[in-house]
PASEBA-1860 file (N, C-alpha, C; in nm, 3 decimals):
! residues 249
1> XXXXXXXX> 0.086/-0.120/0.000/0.000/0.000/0.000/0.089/0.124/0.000 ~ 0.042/0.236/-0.092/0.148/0.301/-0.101/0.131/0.451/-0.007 ~ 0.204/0.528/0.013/0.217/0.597/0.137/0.111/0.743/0.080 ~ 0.107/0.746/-0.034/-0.006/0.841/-0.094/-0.097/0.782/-0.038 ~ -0.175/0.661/-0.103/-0.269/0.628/-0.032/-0.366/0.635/0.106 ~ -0.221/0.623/0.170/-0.253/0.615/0.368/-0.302/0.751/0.359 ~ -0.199/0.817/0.319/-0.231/0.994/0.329/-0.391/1.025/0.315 ~ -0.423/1.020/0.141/-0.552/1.081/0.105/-0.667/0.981/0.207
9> XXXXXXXX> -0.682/0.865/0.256/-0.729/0.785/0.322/-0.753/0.842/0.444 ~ -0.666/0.850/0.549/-0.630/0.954/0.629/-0.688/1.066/0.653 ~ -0.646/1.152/0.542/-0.755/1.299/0.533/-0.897/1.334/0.511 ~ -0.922/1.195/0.452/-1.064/1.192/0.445/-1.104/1.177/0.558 ~ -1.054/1.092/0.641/-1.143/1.058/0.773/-1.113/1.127/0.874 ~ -1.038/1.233/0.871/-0.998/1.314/0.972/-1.118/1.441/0.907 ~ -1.156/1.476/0.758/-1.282/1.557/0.720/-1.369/1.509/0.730 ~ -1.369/1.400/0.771/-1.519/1.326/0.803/-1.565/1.328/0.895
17> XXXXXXXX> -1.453/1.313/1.013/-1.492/1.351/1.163/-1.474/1.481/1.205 ~ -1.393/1.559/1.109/-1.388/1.651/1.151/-1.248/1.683/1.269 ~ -1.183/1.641/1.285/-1.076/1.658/1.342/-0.960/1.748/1.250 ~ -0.835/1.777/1.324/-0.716/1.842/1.275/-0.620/1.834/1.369 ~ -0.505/1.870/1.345/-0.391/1.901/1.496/-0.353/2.033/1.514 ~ -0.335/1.981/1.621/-0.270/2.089/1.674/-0.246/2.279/1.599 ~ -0.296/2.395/1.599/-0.271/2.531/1.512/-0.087/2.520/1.527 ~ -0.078/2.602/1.428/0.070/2.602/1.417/0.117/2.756/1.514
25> XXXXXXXX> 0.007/2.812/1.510/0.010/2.968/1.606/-0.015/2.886/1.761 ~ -0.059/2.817/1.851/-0.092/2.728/1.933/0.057/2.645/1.986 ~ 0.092/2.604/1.869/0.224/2.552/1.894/0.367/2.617/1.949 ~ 0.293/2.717/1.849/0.421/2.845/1.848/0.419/2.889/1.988 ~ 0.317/2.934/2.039/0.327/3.003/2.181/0.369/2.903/2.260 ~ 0.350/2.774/2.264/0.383/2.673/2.350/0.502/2.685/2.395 ~ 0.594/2.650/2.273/0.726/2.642/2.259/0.791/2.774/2.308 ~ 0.746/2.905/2.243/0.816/3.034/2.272/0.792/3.029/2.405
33> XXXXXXXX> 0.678/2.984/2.514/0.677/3.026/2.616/0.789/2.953/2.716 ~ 0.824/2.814/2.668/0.927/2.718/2.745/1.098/2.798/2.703 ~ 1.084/2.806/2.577/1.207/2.887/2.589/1.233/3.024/2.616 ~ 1.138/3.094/2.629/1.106/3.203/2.725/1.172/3.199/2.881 ~ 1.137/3.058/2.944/1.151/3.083/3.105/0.991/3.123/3.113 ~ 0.875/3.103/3.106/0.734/3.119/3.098/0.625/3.024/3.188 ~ 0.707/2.961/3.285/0.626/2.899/3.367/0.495/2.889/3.385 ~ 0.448/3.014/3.478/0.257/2.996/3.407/0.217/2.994/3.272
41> XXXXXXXX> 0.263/3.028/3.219/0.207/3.039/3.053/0.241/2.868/3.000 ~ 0.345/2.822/3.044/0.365/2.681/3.005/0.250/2.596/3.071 ~ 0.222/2.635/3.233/0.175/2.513/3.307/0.019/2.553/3.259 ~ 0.005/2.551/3.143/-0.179/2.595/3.093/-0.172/2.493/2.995 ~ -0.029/2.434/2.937/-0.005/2.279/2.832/-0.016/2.178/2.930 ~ 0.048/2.196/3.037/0.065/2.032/3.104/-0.031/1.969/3.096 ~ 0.007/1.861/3.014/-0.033/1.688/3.007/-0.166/1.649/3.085 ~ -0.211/1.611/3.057/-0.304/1.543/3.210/-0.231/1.376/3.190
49> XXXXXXXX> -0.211/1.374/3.333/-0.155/1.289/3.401/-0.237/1.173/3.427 ~ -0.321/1.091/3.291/-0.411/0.962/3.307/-0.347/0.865/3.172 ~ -0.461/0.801/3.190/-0.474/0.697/3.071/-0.438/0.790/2.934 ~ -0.558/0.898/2.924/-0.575/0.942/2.800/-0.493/1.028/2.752 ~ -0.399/1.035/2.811/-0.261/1.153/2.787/-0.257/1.154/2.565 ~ -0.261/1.237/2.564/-0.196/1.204/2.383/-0.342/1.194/2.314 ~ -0.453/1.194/2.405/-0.551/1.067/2.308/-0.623/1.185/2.226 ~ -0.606/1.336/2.243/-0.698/1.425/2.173/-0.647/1.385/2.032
57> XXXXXXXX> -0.792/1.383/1.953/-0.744/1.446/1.784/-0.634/1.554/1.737 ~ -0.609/1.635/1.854/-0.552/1.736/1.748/-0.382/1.650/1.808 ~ -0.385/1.628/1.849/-0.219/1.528/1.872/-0.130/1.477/1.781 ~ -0.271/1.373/1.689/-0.214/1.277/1.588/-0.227/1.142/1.655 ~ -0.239/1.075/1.599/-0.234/0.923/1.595/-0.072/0.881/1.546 ~ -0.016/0.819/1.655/0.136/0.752/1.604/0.166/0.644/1.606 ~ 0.035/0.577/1.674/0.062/0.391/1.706/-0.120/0.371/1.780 ~ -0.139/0.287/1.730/-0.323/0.200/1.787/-0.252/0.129/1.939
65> XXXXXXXX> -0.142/0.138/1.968/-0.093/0.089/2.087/-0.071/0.208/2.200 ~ -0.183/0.210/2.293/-0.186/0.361/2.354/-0.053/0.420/2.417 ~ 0.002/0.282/2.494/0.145/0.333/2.545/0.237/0.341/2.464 ~ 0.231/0.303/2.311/0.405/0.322/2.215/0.345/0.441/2.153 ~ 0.182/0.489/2.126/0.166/0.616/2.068/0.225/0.734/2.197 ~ 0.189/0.728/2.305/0.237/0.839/2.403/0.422/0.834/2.395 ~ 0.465/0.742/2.361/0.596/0.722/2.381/0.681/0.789/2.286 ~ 0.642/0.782/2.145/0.612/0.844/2.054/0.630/1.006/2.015
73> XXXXXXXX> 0.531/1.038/2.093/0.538/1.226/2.098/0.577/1.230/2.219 ~ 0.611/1.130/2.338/0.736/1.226/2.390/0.840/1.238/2.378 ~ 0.886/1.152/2.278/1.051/1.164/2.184/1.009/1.246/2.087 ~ 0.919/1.320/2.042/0.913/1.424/1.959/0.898/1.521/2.024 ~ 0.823/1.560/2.150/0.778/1.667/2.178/0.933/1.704/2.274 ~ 1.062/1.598/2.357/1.153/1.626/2.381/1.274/1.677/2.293 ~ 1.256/1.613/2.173/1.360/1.654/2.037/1.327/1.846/1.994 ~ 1.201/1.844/1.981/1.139/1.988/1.937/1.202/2.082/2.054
81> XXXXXXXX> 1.157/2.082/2.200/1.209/2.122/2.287/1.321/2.178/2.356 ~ 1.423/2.045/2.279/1.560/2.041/2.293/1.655/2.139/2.170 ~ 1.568/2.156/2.020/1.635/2.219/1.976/1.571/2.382/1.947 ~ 1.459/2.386/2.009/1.451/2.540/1.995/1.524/2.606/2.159 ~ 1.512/2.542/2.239/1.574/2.574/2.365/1.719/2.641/2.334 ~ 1.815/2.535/2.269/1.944/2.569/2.202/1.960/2.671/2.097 ~ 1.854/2.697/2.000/1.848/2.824/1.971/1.838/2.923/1.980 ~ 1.768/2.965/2.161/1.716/3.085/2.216/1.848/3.075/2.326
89> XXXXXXXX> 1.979/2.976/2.334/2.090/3.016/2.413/2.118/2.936/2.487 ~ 2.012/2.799/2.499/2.125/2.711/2.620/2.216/2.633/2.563 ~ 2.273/2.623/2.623/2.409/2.522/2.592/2.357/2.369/2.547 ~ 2.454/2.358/2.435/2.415/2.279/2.329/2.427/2.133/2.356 ~ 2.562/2.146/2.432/2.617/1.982/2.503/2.487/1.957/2.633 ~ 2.432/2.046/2.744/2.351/2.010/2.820/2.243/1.988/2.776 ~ 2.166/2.067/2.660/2.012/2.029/2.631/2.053/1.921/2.570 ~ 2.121/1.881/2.485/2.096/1.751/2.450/2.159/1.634/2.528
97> XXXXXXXX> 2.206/1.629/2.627/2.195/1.527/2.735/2.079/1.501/2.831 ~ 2.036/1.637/2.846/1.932/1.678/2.918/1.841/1.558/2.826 ~ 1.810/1.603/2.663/1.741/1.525/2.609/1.732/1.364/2.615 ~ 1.872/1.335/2.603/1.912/1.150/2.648/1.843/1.099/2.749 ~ 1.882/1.181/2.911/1.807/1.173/3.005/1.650/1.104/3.024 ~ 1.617/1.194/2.987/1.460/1.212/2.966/1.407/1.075/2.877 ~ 1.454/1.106/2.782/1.401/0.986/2.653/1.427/0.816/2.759 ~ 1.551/0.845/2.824/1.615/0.722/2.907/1.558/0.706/2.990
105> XXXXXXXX> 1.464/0.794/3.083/1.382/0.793/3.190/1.288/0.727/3.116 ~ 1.206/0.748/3.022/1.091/0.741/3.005/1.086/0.577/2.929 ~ 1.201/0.506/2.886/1.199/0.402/2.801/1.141/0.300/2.952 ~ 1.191/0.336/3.056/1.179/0.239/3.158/1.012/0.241/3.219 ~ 0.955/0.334/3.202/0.789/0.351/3.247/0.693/0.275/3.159 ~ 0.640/0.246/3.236/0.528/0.065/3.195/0.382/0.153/3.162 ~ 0.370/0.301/3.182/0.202/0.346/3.162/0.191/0.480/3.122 ~ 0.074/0.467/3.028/0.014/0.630/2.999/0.081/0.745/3.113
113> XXXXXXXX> 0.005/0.723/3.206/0.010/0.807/3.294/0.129/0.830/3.383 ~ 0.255/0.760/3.380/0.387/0.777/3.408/0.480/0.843/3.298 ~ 0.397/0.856/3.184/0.502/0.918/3.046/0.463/1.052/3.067 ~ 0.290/1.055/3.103/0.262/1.210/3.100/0.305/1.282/3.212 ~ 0.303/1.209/3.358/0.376/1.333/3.422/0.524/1.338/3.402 ~ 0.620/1.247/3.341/0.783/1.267/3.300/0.752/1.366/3.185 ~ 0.645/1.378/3.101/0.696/1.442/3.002/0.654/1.606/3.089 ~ 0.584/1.643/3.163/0.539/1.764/3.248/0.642/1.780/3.319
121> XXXXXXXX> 0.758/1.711/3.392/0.838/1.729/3.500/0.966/1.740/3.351 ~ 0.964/1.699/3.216/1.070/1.719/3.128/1.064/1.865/3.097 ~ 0.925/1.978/3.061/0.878/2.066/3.017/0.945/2.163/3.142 ~ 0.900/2.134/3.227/0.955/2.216/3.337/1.097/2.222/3.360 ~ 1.098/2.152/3.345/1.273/2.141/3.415/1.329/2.236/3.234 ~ 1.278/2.184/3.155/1.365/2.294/3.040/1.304/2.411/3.073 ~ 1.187/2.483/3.131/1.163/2.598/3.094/1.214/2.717/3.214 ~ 1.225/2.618/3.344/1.317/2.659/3.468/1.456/2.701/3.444
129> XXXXXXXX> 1.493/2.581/3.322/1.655/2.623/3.283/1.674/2.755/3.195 ~ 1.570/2.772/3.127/1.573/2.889/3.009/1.557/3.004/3.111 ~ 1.453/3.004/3.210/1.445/3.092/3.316/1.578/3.159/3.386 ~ 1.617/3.041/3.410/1.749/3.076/3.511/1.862/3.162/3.399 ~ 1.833/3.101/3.325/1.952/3.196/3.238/1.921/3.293/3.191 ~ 1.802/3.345/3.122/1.745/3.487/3.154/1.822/3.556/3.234 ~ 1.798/3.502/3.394/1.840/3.620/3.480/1.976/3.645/3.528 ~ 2.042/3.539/3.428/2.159/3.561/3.503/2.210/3.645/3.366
137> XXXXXXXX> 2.160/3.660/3.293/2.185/3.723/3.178/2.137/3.880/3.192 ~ 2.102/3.932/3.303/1.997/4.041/3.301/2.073/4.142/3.249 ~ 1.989/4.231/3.247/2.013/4.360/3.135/1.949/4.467/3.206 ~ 1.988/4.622/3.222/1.914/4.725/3.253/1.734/4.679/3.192 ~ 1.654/4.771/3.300/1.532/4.821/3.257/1.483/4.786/3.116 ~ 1.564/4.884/3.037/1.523/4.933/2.958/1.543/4.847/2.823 ~ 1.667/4.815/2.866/1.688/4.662/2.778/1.593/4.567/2.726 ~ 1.549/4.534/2.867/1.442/4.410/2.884/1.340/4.462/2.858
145> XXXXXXXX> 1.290/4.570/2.883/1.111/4.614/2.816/1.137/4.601/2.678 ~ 1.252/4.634/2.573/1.298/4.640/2.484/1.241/4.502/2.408 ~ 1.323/4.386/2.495/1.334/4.269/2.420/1.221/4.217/2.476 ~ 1.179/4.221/2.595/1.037/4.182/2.605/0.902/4.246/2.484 ~ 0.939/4.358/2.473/0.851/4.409/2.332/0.822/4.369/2.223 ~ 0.962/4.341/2.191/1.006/4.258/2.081/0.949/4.139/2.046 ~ 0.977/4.058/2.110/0.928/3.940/2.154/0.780/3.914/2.135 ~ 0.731/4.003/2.217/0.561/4.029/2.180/0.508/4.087/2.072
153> XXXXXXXX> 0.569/4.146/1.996/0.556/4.211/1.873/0.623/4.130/1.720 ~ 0.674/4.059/1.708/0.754/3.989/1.616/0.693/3.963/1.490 ~ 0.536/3.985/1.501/0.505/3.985/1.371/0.455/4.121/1.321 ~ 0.511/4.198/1.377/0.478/4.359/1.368/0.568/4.412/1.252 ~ 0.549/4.528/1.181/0.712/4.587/1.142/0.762/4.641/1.253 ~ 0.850/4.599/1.277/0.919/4.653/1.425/1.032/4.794/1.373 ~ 0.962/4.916/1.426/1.096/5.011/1.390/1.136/5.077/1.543 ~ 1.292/5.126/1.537/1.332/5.132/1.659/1.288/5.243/1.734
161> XXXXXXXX> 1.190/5.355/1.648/1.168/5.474/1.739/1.006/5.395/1.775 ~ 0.934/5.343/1.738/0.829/5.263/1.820/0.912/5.184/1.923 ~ 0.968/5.134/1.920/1.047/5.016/2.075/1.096/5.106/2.146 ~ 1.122/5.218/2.126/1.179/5.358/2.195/1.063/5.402/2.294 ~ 0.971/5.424/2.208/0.829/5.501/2.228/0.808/5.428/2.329 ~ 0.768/5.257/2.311/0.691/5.176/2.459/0.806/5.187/2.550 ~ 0.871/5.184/2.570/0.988/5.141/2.672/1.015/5.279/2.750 ~ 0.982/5.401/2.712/1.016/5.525/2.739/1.139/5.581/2.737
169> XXXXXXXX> 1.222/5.583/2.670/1.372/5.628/2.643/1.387/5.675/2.497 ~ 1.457/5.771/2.506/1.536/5.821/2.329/1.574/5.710/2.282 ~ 1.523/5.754/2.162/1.554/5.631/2.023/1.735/5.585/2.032 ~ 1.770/5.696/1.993/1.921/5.692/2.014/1.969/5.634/2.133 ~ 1.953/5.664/2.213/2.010/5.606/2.360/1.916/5.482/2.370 ~ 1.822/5.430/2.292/1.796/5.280/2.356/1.910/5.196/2.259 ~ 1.964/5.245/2.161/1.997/5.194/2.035/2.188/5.169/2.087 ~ 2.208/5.323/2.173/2.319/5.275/2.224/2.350/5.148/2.378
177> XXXXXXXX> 2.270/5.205/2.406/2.224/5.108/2.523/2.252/4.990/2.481 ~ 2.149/4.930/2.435/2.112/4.790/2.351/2.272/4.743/2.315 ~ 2.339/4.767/2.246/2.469/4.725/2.219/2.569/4.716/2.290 ~ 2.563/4.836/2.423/2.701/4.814/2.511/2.631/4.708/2.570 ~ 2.501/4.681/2.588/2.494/4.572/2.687/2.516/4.430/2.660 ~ 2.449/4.404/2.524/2.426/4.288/2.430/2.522/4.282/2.332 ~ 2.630/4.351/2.320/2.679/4.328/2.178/2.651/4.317/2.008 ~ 2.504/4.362/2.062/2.445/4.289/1.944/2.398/4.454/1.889
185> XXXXXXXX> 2.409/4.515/1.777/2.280/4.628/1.738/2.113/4.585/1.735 ~ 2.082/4.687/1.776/1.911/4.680/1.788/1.832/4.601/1.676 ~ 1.921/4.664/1.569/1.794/4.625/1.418/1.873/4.485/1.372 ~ 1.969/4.392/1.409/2.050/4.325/1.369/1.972/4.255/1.465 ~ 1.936/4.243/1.616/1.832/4.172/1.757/1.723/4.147/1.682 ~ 1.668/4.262/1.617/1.564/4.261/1.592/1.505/4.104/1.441 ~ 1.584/4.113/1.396/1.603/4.070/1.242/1.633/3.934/1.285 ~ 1.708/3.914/1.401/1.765/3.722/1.437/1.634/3.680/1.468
193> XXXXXXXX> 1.584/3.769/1.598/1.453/3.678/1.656/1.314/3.660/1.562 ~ 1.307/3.769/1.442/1.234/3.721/1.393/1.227/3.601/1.299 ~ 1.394/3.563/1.272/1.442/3.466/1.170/1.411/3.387/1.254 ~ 1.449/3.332/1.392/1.448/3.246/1.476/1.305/3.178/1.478 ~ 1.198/3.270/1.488/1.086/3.244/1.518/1.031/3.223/1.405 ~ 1.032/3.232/1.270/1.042/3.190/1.168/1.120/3.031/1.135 ~ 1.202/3.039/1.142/1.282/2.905/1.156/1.209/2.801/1.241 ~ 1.143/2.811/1.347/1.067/2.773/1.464/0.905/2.721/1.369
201> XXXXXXXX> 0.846/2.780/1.312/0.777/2.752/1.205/0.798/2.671/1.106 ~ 0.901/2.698/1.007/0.950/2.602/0.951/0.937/2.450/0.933 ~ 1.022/2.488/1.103/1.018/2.320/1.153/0.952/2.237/1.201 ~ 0.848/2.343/1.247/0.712/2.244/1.354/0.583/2.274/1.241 ~ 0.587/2.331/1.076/0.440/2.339/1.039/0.480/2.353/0.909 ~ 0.380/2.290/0.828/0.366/2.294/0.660/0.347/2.418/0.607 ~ 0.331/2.531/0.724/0.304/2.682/0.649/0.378/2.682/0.534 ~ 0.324/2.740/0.431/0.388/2.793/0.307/0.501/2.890/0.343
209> XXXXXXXX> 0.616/2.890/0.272/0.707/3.046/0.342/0.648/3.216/0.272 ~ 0.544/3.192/0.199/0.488/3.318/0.171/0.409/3.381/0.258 ~ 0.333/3.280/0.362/0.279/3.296/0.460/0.339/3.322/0.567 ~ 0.469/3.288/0.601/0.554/3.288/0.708/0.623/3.399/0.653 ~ 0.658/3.450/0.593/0.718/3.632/0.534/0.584/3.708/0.553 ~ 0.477/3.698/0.543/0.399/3.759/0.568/0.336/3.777/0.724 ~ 0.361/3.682/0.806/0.313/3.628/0.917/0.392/3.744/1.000 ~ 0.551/3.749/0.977/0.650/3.846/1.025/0.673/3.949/0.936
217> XXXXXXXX> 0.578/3.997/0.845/0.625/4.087/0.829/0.681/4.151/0.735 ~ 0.752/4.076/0.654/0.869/4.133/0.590/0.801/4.208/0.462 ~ 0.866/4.258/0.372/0.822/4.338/0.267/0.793/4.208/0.137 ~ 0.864/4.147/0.148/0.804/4.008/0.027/0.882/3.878/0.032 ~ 0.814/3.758/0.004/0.897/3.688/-0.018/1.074/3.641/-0.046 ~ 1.083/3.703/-0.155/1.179/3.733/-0.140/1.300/3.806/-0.068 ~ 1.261/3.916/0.021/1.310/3.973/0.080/1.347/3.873/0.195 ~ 1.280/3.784/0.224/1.234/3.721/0.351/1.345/3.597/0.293
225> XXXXXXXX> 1.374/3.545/0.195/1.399/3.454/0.180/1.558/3.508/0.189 ~ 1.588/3.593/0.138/1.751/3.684/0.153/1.785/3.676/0.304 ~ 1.688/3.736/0.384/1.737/3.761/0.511/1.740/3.635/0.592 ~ 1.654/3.493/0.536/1.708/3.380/0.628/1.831/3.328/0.607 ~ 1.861/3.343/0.453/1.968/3.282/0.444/2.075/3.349/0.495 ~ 2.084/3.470/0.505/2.214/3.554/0.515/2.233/3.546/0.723 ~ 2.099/3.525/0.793/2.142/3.490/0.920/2.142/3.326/0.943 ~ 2.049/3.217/0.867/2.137/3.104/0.896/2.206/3.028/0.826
233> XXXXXXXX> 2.269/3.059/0.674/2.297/2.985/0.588/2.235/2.868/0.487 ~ 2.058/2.934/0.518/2.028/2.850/0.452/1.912/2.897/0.371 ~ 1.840/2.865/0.263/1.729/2.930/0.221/1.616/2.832/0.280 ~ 1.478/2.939/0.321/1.365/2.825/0.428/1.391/2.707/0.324 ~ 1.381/2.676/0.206/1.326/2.563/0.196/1.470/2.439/0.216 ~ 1.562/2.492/0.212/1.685/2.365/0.224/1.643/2.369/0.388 ~ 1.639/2.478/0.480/1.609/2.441/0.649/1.494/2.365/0.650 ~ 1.405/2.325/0.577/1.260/2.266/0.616/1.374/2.134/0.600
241> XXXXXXXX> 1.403/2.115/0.427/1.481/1.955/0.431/1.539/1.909/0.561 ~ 1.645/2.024/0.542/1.737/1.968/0.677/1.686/1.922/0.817 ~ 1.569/2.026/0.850/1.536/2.003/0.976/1.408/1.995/1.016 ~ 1.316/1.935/0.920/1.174/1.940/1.002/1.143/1.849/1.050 ~ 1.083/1.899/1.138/1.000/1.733/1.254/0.868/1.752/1.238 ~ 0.842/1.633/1.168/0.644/1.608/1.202/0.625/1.509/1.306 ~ 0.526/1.576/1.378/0.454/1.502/1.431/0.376/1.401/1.371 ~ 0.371/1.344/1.273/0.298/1.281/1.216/0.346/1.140/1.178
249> X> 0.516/1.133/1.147/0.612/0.974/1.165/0.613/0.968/1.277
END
């Protein structure tokens, strides 16, 4: 049987019942909020801790075997985790041991409901770590309303005398600011995290990239497609090859 098949088969009966997974905007906040350091905003995902862990429609189906399907997306939902975490700054050798860990914890648990609270005590423990480094990373005031703005705004056109405006400081002096502290220039901050969070898309959703240049913003496709490659070396569609994870194998 060939793998087209399963597919259109598949989609029919997911329009028949009416089901879908997971929004890709849904996802997005999930994730941004764990690598955030976002604790309440995370603990509004946690798992429920039963039988039926995994069992909603919008999840996916990964196995008719309830405990190898939960087992399943939590080696996906730890892999996803593990590499946007490392993109927003933790250390590359710990999240992915961190990741071993976890996957190694969880091979040894016999039930639904022992995967779902490891995978809730896995979520936490990464979003505590992203936390902690936040603050040890801190930055003046003005910094942080800055990049907190940012952050909340990412699919905005972001220009620097608006991030000036909310934060309350001269354009110029947030602009110098921003760099003695971060090293980084403002509009150069500005331009990674939206690639980042873009890239973050990419990898977790079939969005079209015309939609995802538009989603953030940019002036066109093309424009959008210049500026990923030139911050990660790659154009979206060789990063989808290289690196997408479905939930769906």
């Amino acid at each position: 049987m060939s793998i087209d098949h399963d597919l259109h088969q598949m989609l029919f009966q997911q329009r028949e019942a009416q089901t879908q997974h997971l929004e890709y905007n849904q996802e997005f906040q999930y994730y941004n909020a764990i690598a955030s350091g976002d604790i309440e905003n995370v603990s509004r995902y946690f798992m429920k801790e039963d039988d039926q862990a995994y069992s909603g429609d919008e999840y996916g189906k990964l196995s008719g075997d309830s405990l190898r399907n939960v087992r399943y997306h939590f080696v996906v939902a730890v892999a996803l985790i593990t590499r946007i975490c490392v993109e927003h700054g933790m250390e590359r050798e710990t999240a992915y041991t961190l990741s071993d860990i976890f996957i190694q914890k969880m091979d040894h648990l016999q039930t639904v409901s022992q995967v779902a609270a490891l995978h809730n005590t896995m979520v936490v423990d990464f979003t505590k770590r992203m936390q902690k480094q936040k603050k040890e990373n801190a930055y003046s005031i003005y910094v942080m309303r800055a990049i907190e703005y940012i952050s909340a705004h990412l699919h905005d056109k972001l220009q620097i005398a608006e991030i000036a405006k909310a934060v309350s400081i001269h354009r110029g002096y947030l602009s110098t600011l921003f760099y003695r502290e971060t090293g980084i220039q403002l509009h150069s901050y500005i331009m990674s995290q939206k690639i980042q969070a873009a890239a973050q898309l990419i990898t977790t959703s079939d969005m079209p990239y015309s939609e995802i240049a538009s989603y953030f913003s940019f002036s066109s496709q093309s424009h959008f497609i210049q500026c990923f490659r030139n911050e990660t070396g790659y154009t979206p569609r060789q990063y989808r090859i290289l690196f997408y994870h479905s939930s769906e194998v």
